[in-house]
C-alpha positions, 0 to 999 in steps of 0.5 A: 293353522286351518286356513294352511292346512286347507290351502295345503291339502287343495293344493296336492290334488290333482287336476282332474281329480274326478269328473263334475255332475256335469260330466257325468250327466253329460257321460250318461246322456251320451251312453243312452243316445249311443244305446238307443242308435245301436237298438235301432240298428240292431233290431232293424230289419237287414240285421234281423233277416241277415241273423235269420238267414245265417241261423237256417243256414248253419241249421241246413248243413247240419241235416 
């Protein structure tokens, strides 16, 4: 009675019922080496100088 109860239930789920610990250490992995790259990008020195420069130009044509 157990055993088909089970066989049923395990049956009725679907095939990608959710992700695996693997998959998910993996999906986190990959959003930090993604998060360092976009870090580094961002607070490299074009961005930086090209956010600098943009902020005192938008301050010049107020005054």
């Amino acid at each position: 009675m157990v055993r088909t109860w089970l066989v049923r239930r395990l049956t009725q789920l679907p095939p990608d019922a959710g992700m695996t610990t693997a998959e998910y250490a993996v999906g986190t992995v990959a959003a930090c080496a993604f998060a360092a790259v976009l870090f580094q990008v961002v607070t490299g020195e074009s961005v930086v100088t090209g956010l600098t420069d943009l902020v005192n130009a938008a301050l010049a044509t107020l005054s």
